[in-house]
C-alpha positions as CSV (number, residue, x, y, z in Angstrom):
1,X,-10.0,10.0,-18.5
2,X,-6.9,10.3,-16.0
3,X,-4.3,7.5,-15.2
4,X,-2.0,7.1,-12.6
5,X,1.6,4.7,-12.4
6,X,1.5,3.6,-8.9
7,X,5.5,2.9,-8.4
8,X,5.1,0.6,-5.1
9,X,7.3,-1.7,-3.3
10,X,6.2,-4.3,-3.9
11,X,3.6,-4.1,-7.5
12,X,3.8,-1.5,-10.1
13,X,0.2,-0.6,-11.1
14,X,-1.3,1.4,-14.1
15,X,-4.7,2.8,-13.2
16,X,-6.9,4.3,-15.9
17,X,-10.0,6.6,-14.0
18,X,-13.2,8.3,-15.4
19,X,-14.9,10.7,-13.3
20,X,-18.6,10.8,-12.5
21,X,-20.0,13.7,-10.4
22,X,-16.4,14.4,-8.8
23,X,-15.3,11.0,-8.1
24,X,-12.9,8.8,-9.3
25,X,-13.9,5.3,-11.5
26,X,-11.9,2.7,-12.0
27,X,-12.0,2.0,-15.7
28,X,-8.8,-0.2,-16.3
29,X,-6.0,-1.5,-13.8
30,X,-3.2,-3.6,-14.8
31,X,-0.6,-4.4,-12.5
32,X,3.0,-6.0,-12.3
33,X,4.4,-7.6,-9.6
34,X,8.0,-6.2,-9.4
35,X,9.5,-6.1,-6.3
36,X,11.2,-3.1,-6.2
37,X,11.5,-3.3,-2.6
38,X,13.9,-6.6,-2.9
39,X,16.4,-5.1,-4.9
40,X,17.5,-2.7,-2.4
41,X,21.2,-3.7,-1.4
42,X,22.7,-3.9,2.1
43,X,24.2,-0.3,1.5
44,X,20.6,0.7,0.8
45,X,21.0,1.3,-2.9
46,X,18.7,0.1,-5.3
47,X,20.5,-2.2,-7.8
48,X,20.9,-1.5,-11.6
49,X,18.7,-4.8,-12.2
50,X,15.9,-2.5,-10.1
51,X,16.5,0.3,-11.6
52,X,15.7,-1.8,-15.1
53,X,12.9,-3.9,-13.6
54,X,11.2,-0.2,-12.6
55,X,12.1,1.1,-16.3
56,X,10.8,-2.3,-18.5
57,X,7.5,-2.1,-16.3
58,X,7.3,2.1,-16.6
59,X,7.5,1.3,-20.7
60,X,5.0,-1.4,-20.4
61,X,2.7,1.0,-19.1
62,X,3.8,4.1,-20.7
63,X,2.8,2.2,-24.2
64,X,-1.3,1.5,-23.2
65,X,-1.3,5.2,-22.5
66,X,-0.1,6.5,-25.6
67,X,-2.6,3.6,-27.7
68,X,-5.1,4.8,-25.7
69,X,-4.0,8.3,-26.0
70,X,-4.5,9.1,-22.2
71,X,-3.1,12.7,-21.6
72,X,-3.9,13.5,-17.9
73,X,-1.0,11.0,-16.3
74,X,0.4,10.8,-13.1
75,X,3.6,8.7,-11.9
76,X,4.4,8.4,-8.5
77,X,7.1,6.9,-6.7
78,X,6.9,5.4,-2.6
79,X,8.7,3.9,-0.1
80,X,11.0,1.5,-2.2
81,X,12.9,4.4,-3.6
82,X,11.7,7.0,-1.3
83,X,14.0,5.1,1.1
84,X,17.0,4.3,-1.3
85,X,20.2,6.1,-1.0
86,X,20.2,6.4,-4.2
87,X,16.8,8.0,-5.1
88,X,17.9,11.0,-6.9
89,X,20.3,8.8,-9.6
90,X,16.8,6.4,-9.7
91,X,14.6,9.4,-10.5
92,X,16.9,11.1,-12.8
93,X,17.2,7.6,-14.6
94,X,13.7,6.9,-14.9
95,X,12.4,10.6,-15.9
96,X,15.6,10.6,-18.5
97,X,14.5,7.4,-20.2
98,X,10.7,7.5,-19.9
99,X,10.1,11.3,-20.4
100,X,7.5,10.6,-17.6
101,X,7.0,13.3,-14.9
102,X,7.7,10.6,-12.0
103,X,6.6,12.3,-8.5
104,X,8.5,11.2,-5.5
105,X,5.6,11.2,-2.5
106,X,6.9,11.7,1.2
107,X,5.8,9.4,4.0
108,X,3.3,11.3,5.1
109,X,1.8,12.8,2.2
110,X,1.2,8.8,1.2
111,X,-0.4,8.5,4.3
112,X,-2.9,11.3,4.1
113,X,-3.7,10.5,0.1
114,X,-4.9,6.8,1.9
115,X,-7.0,8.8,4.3
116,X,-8.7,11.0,1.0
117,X,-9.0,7.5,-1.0
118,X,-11.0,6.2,2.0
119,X,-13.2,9.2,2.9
120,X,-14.3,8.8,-0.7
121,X,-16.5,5.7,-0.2
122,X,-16.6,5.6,3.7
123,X,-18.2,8.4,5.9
124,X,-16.7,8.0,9.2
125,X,-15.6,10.7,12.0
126,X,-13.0,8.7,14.1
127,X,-10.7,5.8,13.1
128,X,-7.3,4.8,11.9
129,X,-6.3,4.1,8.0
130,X,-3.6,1.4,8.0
131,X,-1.6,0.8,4.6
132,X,0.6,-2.3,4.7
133,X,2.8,-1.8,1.0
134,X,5.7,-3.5,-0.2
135,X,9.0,-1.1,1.8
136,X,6.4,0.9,4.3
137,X,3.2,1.0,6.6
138,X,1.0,4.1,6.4
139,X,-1.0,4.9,9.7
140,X,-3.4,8.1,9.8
141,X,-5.2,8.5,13.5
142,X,-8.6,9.9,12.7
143,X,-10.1,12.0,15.4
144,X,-13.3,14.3,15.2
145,X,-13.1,14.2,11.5
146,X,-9.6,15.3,11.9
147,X,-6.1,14.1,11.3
148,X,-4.3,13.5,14.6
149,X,-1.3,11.7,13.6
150,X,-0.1,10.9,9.6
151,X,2.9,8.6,9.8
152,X,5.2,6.2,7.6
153,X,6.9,3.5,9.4
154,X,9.9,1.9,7.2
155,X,8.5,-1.6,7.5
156,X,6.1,-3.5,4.7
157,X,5.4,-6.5,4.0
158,X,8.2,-7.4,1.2
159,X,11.3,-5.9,3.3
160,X,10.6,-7.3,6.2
161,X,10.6,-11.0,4.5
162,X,13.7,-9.9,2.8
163,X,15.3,-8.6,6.0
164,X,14.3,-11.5,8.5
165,X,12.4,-14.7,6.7
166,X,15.1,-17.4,5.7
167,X,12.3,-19.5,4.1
168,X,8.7,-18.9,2.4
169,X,6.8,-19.1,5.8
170,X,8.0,-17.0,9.1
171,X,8.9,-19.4,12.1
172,X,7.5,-18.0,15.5
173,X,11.4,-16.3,16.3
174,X,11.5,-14.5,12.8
175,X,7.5,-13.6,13.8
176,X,8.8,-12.3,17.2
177,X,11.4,-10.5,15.2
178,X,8.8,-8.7,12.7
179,X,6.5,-7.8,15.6
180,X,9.3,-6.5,17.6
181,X,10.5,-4.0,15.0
182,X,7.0,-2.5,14.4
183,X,6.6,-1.5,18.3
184,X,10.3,0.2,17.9
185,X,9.2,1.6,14.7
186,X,6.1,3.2,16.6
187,X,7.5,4.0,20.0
188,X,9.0,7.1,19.8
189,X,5.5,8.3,18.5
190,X,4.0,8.1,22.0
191,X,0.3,7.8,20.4
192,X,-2.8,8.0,23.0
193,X,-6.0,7.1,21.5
194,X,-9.3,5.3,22.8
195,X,-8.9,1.7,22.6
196,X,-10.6,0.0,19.7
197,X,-10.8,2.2,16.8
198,X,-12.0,0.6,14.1
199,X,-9.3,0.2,11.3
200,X,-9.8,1.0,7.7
201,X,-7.3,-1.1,5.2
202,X,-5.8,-0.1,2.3
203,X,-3.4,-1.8,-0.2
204,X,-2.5,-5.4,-1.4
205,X,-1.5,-7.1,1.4
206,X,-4.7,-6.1,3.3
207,X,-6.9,-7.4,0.2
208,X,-4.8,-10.5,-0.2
209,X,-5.7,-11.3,3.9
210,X,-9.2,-10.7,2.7
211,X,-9.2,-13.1,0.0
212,X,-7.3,-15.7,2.1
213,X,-9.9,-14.7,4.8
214,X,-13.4,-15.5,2.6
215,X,-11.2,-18.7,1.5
216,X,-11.2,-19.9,4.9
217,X,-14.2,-18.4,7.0
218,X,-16.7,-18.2,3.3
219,X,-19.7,-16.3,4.4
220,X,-18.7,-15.4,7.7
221,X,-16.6,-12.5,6.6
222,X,-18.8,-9.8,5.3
223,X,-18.9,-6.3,4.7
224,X,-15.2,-6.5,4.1
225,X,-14.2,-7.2,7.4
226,X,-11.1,-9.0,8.8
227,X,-11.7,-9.3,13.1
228,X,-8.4,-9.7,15.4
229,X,-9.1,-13.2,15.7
230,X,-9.6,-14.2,12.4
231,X,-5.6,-12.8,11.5
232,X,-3.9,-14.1,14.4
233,X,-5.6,-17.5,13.1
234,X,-5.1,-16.7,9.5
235,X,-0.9,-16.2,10.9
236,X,-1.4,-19.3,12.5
237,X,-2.2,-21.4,9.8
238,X,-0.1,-20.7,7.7
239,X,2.5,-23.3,8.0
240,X,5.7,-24.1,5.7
241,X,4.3,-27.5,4.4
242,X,2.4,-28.1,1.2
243,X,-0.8,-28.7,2.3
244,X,-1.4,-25.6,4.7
245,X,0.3,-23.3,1.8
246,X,-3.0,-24.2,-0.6
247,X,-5.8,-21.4,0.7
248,X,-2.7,-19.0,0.1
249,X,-2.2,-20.6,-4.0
250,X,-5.7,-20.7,-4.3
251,X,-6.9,-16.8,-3.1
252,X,-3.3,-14.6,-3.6
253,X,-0.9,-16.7,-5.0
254,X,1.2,-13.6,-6.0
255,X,1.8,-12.8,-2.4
256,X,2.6,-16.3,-1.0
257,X,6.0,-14.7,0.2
258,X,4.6,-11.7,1.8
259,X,1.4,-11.9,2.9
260,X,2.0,-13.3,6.4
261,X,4.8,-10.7,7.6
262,X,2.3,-8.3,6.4
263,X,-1.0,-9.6,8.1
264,X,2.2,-9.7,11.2
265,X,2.5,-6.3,10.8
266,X,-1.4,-5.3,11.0
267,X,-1.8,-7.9,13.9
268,X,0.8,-5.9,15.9
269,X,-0.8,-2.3,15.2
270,X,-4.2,-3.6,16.2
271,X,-2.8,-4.9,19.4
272,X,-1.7,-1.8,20.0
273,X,-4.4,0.5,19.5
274,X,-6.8,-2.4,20.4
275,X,-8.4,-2.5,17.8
276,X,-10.6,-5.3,16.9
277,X,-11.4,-5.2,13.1
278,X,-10.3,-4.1,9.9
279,X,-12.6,-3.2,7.3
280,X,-10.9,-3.4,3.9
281,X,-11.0,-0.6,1.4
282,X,-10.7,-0.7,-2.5
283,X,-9.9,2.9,-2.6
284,X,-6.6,4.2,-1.2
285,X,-3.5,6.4,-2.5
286,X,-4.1,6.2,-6.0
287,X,-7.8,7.6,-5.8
288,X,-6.8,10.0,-2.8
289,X,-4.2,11.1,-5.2
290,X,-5.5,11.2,-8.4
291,X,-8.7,12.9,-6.5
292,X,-6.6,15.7,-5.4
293,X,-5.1,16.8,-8.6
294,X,-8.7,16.6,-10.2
295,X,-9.8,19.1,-7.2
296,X,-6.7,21.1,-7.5
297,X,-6.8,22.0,-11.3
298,X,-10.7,22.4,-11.3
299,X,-9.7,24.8,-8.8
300,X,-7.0,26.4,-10.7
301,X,-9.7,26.4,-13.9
302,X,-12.3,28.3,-11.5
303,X,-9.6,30.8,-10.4
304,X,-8.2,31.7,-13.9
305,X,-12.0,31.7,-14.9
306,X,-12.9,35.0,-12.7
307,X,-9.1,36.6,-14.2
């Protein structure tokens, strides 16, 4: 068995994988919601309480490893500290303390590990993989089988509450503001594709629209699919008062603060690229990941085999 320590924005996961004919099972997950994404300061350090909220939650995990005496571990680290000032004196902390090997994973190398996760249950030759986490979105354009464009935008859908949500629930000027920093964000890429790509969606925030999606439409959403119209009313609905904030409590209460800025965020890229539905994957980064290193040292074995 293999594990990986997914170090995201906004949850820190531990996920324990078997393999069967070459791809990856899920065998045990356990997750923490951290936030390592709200502890960045206005001088874009992390703070010593994140640096501690990272390190209890590394330990946590750390200690089912060694009881279950998993050897094969991987730790990686994203956007939160990938986009701290302060990532090295993080990192050095965290390896220093844990004696973990703790991988810091660029931008776009997150975004192409989404794209691997996906191919590994869906066959499909044209597309685009959107990950809304925590500090970033990941966006792969898919084209003839073939990446076009692998991107990471610095917005997710925990620092963009911090940064422009005074409340629990956007109003329509801190929406305006959310949307508007996304289309900055992906100007200066200048992307031409053919309108309506379908979208494949990774990550939490994408699975918590999901469950909030089934809550309201039941059978209606199937196969996994979240249409434009069904987020921009899902956005809609969700309205500061008690009432209207019970389909979030009752399907992802652990994302009551983030999951509108982020189903925002995947509004505004499919208005974009026109796209008109979203089909939400359970396999993403941490199976794309873990998937390559399995492929890489099988490799390696084959190679020192023939020596």
């Amino acid at each position: 068995m293999r594990a990986i320590i997914d170090m995201g924005s906004n949850t820190m996961r531990l996920s324990i994988y078997q393999f069967k004919e070459g791809i990856p099972e899920l065998v045990l997950s356990k997750k923490k919601m951290v936030g390592l994404a709200s502890y960045i300061n206005k001088a874009g350090l992390m703070t010593d309480e994140g640096i501690q909220a990272a390190l209890k939650a590394l330990n946590e995990f750390k200690l089912v490893l060694n009881n279950l005496n998993i050897r094969k571990k991987y730790v990686i680290a994203t956007a939160a500290i990938r986009n701290a000032l302060n990532q090295q004196q993080i990192l050095d902390t965290l390896r220093k303390k844990t004696r973990l090997n703790i991988e810091l994973i660029s931008g776009e190398d997150e975004a192409l590990y989404d794209l691997k996760g996906v191919l590994l249950m869906e066959k499909f030759d044209e597309g685009i993989i959107l990950d809304i986490g925590g500090g970033s979105t990941e966006l792969v354009i898919y084209e003839d089988a073939e990446v076009k464009n692998a991107l990471s935008l610095p917005i997710g859908s925990l620092n963009s509450y911090m940064k422009y949500v005074d409340h629990l629930i956007p109003t329509k000027k801190e929406k305006k503001k959310i949307e508007a920093k996304v289309l900055k964000l992906l100007k200066p890429y200048d992307i031409q594709i053919p309108e309506g790509y379908t979208m494949y969606g990774v990550g939490g925030t994408l699975r918590g629209a999901l469950k909030l999606a089934k809550y309201h439409y039941g059978d209606s959403v199937s196969n996994h699919e979240i249409s434009f119209p069904m987020l921009k009313e899902l956005i809609r609905s969700n309205q500061p008062n008690k009432k209207d904030l019970v389909p979030i409590l009752q399907s992802a209460p652990e994302r009551i603060h983030t999951i509108t800025t982020g189903m925002i965020i995947a509004k505004t890229i499919m208005k974009i690229y026109q796209s008109k539905l979203i089909i939400v994957n359970y396999y993403g980064l941490r199976e794309g990941y873990i998937y390559s290193k399995f492929i890489e040292e099988r490799l390696k074995r084959q190679q020192n085999g023939k020596k």
